[in-house]
C-alpha positions as CSV (number, residue, x, y, z in Angstrom):
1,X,-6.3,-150.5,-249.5
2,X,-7.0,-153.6,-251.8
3,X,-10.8,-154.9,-252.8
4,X,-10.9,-158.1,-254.0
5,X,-14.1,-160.4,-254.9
6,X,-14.1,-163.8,-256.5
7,X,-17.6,-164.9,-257.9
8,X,-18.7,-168.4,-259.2
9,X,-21.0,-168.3,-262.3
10,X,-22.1,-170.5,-265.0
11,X,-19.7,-171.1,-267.6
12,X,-21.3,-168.8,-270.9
13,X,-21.7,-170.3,-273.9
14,X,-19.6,-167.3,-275.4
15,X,-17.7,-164.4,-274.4
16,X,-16.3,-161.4,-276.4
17,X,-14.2,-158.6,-275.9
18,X,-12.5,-156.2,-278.0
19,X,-12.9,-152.8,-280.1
20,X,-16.5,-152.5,-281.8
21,X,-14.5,-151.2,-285.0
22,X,-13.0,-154.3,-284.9
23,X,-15.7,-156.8,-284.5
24,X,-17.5,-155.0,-287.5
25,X,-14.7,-154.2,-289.8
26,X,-13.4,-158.3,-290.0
27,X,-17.2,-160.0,-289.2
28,X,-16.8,-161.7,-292.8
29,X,-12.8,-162.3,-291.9
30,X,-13.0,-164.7,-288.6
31,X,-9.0,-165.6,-289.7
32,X,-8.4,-162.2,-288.7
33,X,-11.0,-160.9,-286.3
34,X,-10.5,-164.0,-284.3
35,X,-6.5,-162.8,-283.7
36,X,-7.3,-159.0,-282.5
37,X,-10.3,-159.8,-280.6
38,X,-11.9,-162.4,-277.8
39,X,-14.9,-164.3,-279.5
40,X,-14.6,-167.5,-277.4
41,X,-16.7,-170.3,-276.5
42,X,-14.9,-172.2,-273.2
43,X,-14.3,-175.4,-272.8
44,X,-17.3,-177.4,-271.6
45,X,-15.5,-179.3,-269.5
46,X,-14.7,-175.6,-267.7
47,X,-16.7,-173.7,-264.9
48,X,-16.2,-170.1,-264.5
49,X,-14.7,-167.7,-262.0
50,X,-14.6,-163.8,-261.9
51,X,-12.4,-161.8,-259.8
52,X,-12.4,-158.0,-259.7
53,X,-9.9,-156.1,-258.2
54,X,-9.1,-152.1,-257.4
55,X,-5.5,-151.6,-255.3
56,X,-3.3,-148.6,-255.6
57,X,-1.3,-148.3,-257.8
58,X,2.4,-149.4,-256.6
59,X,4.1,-147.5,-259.4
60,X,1.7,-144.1,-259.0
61,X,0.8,-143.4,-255.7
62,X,-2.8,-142.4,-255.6
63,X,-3.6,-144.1,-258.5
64,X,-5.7,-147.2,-258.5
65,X,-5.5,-150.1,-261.0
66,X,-8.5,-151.8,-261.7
67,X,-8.5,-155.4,-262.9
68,X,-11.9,-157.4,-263.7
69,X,-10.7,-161.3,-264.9
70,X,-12.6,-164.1,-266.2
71,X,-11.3,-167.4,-265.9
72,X,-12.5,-170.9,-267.1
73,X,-10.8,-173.8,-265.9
74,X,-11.4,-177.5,-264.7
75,X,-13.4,-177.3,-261.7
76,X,-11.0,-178.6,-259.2
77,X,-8.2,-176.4,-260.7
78,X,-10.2,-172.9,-261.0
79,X,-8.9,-171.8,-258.0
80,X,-5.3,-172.3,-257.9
81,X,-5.6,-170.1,-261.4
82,X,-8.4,-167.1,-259.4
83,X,-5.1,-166.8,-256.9
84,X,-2.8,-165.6,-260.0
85,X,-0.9,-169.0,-260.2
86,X,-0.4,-171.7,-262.6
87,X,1.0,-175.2,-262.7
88,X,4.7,-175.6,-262.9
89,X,4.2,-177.6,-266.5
90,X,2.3,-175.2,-267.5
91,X,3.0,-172.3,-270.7
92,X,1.3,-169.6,-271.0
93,X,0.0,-168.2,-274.7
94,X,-0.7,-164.5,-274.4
95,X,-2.6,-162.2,-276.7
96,X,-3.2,-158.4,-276.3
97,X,-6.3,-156.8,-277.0
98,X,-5.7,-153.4,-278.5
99,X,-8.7,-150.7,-278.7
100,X,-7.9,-148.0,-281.2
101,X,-11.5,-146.8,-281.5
102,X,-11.6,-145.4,-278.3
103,X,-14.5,-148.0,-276.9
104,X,-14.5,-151.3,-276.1
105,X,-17.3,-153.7,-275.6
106,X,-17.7,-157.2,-273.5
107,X,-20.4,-159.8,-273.8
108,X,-22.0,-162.2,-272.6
109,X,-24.6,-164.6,-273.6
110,X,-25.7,-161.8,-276.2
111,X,-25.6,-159.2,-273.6
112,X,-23.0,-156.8,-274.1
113,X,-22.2,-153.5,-272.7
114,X,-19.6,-150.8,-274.2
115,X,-17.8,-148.8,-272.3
116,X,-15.0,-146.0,-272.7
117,X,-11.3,-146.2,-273.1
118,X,-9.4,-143.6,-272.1
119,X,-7.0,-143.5,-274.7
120,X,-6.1,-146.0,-277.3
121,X,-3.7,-149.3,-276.4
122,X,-3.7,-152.4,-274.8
123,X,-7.1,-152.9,-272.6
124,X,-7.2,-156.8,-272.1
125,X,-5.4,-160.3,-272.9
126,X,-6.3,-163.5,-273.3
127,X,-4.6,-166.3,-271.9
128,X,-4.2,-170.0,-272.4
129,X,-2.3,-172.0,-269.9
130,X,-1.7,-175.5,-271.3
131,X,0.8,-178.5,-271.4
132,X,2.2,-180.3,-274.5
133,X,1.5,-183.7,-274.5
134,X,2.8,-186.0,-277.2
135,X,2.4,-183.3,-279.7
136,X,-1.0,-181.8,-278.7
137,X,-1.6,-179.0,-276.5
138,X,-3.8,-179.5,-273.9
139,X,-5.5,-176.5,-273.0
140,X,-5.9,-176.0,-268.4
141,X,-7.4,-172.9,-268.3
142,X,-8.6,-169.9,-270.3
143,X,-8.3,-166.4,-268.8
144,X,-9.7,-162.9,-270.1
145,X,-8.6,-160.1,-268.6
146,X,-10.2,-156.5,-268.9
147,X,-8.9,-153.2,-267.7
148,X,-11.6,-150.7,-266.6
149,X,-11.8,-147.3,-267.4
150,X,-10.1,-144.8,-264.9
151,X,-13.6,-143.1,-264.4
152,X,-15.4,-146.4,-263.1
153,X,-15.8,-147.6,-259.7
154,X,-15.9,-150.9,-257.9
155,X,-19.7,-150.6,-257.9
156,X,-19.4,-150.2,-262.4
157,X,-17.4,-153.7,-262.1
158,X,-20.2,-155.3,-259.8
159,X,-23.1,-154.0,-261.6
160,X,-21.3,-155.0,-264.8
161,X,-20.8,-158.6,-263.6
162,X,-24.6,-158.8,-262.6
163,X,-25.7,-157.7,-266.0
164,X,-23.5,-160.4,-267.9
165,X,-23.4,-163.0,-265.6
166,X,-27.6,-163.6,-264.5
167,X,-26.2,-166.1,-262.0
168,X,-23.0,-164.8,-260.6
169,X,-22.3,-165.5,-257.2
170,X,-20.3,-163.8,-254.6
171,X,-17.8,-166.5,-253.2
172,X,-14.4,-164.7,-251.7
173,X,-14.6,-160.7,-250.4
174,X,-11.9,-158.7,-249.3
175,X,-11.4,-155.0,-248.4
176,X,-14.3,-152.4,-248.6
């Protein structure tokens, strides 16, 4: 069985994601912090859009895979992105958070909460999809992506989005 919610929210100011070790270690080294880790500020020109998900896992039976995503896009585009698609003149840039501290932490609008990672690896990306245009590339949307823990629940991803997001709202529900 697949879960599924989409929220609407206010586009933050600021999000961040990545390992604590490394937000700390390069806070004087933006050149480098800024490559290993998400300190963003979207677009204003962007709204924002959550979606969690829990499914089973197709390649473990049994096993679920838990997916909480943030996107910020246009608003008239934000939903062709929420529904895992892109725009045919579209790249995509793709960076890999790695966690090697065993922790990762995501924020919001200054409030931030840390939770566990099972072991040490890839636990997010960030991705641009944009379009070349004489030259310049023109950013359509901006996505995060976090992977929960195993040991949280669907309810830990709700509660999570409540905290960070003050005005989150429930748009799309599926499952349950």
């Amino acid at each position: 069985m697949r879960i599924l919610e989409k929220y609407k929210a206010k586009r933050p100011e600021r999000i961040m994601f990545g390992d604590p070790w490394d937000f700390e270690n390069y806070k004087d080294q933006p050149e480098i912090r800024d490559k290993i880790v998400v300190n963003h500020t979207p677009s204003k020109e962007f709204v924002a859009g959550i979606v969690l998900e829990d499914k089973e896992d197709p390649d473990a039976p049994g096993k679920r895979q838990k997916l909480m995503a943030f996107y910020f896009a246009p608003e008239e585009d934000i939903e062709v992105y929420m529904n895992g698609k892109m725009y045919s003149l579209q790249k995509a840039d793709v960076r890999e958070i790695v966690i090697a501290s065993g922790r990762y932490v995501l924020a919001v609008e200054g409030r931030h909460e840390v939770w566990p990672a099972d072991v040490n690896g890839v636990w997010g990306m960030f991705v641009e999809y944009y379009r070349e245009e004489e030259g310049r590339k023109i950013i359509g949307a901006e996505i995060l992506q976090v992977i929960p823990p195993d040991s949280s629940t669907f309810d830990d991803m709700r509660d999570l989005i409540e905290y960070l997001f003050k005005d989150a709202q429930l748009a799309e529900k599926e499952g349950e």
